[in-house]
Every structure is written in C-alpha cells, then in structure tokens.
C-alpha positions as CSV (number, residue, x, y, z in Angstrom):
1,X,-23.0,-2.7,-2.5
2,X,-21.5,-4.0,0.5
3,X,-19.6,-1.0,2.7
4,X,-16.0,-1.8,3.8
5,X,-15.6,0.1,7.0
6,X,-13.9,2.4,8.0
7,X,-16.3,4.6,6.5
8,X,-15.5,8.6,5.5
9,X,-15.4,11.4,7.3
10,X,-12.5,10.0,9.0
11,X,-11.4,10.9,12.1
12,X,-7.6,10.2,13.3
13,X,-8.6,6.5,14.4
14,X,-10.3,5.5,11.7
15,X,-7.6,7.2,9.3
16,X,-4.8,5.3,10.9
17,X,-6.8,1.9,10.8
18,X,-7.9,2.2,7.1
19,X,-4.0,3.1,6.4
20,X,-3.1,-0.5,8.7
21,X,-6.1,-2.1,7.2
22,X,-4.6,-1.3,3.1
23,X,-0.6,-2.2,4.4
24,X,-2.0,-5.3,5.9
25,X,-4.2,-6.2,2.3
26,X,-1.1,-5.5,0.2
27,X,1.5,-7.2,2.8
28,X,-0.6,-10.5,1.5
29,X,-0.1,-10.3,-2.3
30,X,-3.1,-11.3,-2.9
31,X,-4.1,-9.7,-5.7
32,X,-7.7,-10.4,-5.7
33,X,-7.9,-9.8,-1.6
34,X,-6.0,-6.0,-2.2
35,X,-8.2,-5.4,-5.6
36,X,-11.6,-5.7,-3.1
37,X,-10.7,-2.5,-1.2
38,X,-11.3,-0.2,-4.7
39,X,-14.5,0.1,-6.6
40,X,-15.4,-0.8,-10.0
41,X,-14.3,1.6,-11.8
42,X,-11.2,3.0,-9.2
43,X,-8.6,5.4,-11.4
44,X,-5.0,4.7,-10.6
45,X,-2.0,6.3,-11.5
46,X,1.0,4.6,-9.9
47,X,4.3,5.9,-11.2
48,X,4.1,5.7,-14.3
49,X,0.9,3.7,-15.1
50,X,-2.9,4.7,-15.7
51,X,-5.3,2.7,-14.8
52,X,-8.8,1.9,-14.2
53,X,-11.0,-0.7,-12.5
54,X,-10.6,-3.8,-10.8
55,X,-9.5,-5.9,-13.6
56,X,-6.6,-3.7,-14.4
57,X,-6.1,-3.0,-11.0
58,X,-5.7,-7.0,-10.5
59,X,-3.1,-7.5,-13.5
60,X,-0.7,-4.6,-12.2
61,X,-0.4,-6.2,-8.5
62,X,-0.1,-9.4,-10.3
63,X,2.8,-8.0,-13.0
64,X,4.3,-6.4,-9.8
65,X,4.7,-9.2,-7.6
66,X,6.0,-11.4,-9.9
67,X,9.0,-8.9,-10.3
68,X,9.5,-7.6,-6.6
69,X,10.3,-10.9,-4.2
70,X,9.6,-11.1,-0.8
71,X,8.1,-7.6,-0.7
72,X,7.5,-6.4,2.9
73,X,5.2,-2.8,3.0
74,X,4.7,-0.5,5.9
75,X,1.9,2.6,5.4
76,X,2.4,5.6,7.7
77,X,-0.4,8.2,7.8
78,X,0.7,11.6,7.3
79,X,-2.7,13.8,7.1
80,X,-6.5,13.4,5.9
81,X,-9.9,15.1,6.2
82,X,-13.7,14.0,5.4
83,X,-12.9,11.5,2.5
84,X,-9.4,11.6,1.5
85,X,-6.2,10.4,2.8
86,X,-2.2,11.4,2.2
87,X,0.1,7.9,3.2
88,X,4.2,7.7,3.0
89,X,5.2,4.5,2.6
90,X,8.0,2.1,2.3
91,X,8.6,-1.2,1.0
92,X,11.7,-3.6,0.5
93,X,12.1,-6.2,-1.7
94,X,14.4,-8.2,-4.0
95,X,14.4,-9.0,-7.9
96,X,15.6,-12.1,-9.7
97,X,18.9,-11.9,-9.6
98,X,18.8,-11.1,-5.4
99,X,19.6,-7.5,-5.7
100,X,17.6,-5.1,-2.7
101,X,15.8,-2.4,-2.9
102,X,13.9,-0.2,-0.7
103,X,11.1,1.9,-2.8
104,X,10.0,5.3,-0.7
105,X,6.8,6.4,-1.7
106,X,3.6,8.9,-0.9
107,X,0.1,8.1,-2.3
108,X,-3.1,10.2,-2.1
109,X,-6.5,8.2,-1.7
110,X,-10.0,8.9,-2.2
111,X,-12.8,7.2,-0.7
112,X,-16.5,6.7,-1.9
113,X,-19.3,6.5,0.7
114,X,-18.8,3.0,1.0
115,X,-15.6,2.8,2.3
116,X,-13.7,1.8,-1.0
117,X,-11.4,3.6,-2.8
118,X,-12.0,5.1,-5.6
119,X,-8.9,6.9,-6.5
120,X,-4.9,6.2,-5.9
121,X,-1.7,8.5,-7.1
122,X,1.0,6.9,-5.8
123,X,4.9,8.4,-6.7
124,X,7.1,6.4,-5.8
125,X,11.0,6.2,-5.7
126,X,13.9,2.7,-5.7
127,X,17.0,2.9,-3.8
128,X,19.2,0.1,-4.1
129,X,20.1,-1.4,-0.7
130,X,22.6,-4.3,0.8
131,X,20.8,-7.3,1.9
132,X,22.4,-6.1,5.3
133,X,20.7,-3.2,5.7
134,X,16.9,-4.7,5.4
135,X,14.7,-2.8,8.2
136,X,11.7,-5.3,7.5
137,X,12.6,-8.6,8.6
138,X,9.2,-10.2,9.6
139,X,7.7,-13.3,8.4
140,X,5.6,-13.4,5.1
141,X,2.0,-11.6,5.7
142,X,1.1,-8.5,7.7
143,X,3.4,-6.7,9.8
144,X,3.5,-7.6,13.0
145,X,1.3,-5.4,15.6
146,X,4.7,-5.0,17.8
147,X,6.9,-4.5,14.7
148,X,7.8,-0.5,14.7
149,X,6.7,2.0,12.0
150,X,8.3,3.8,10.1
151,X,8.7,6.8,12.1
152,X,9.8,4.4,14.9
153,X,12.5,3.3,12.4
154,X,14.1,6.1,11.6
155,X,13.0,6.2,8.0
C-alpha cells in the first residue's frame, strides 16, 4: 500500500493541505480520482446514506453528479488532532431544471496510517439560491489558489 501524504498526526499545515488536497479531488468529479483518497473498506455515512468501500463509494459520487450540475466545493478546516479531522464546507450547484442551490455542510474524517481515509460523516444541509447570488464563479476544476475561502466570503 502506497501512502497518500499528508500523513497523521497532523499538524495545522498538513491539516489545512489534506482539507485543500480533498476540495481540490472532489472540485474534479472524477469519481474514480476522489474514490483513491479512501481505503478499501472506508465507512461513509453522508446524509442519509451508509456506505462502505470504494466501489460504493464510486457509485454515490457518480449518482450525485449526475444530479447536482456545475457543482463548485470549497473545504474550510475548522479543528483536528493526531488522525482525525472536523471540515465545514460549502458547495453550489444547479439541477435539471436550472434551479440553485447552495448545500452547507460539516464532515468528520478519519485517517489510517497511510494517509487515506477511512471514515467520513458528512451532514449536510440545501438552501435554494438565485442564480444571482452564486459566490463560486470560477472555471470547472479546483478552486483557484487566489479565489477566497469561505471565511473570506462571508459564509
């Protein structure tokens, strides 16, 4: 097994860039890509949904980005210590029929020795927005290094 740096115990720097390092994964939807940063067998439970390993793992991000267009992700880290991590987040996207949304989230991560995670409880919450009041306006792909975060926005 290959490790995927980062590696726990964390310190603030290496917290911060695993958190950049997962929003920049996910900002690709690329489900494959993301699904490389948990093991194996990596438990989920994302609202609600349970599940387990790679495979499932894979299907979900597929499932989800087929629903939520132009999805745009920023990760803020808000604490950590030795292996695991707390992260707010927020994303904005669009479904089928153009309306906006901006989902607000927290997730808790845990790492293995390796680097990967090996367990994710995310809770997260959709407010409907106006297509007007998008805060995450760059390009498909990462974030850009000069965009701000959320803290920086406001949000």
């Amino acid at each position: 097994m290959s490790d995927r740096p980062p590696l726990p115990p964390f310190t603030m720097e290496t917290a911060v860039q695993k958190a950049r390092m997962a929003e920049n994964a996910w900002n690709t939807r690329d489900p494959e890509k993301v699904a490389l940063a948990y093991t194996e067998d990596s438990r989920w439970r994302n609202r609600g949904e349970f599940l387990q390993g790679r495979e499932e793992i894979v299907a979900f991000l597929q499932r989800k980005w087929a629903r939520e267009l132009d999805y745009r992700l920023i990760k803020e880290l808000w604490g950590f210590r030795e292996n695991r991590m707390a992260v707010r987040f927020k994303y904005e996207y669009h479904d089928d029929t153009g309306n906006w949304f901006r989902a607000h989230g927290n997730e808790l991560w845990e790492f293995d020795e390796h680097g990967l995670m090996r367990r994710r409880e995310a809770s997260i919450n959709d407010v409907p927005i106006k297509a007007s009041e998008r805060m995450f306006l760059w390009d498909a792909g990462p974030r850009p290094e000069d965009h701000p975060g959320l803290t920086e926005l406001g949000l």
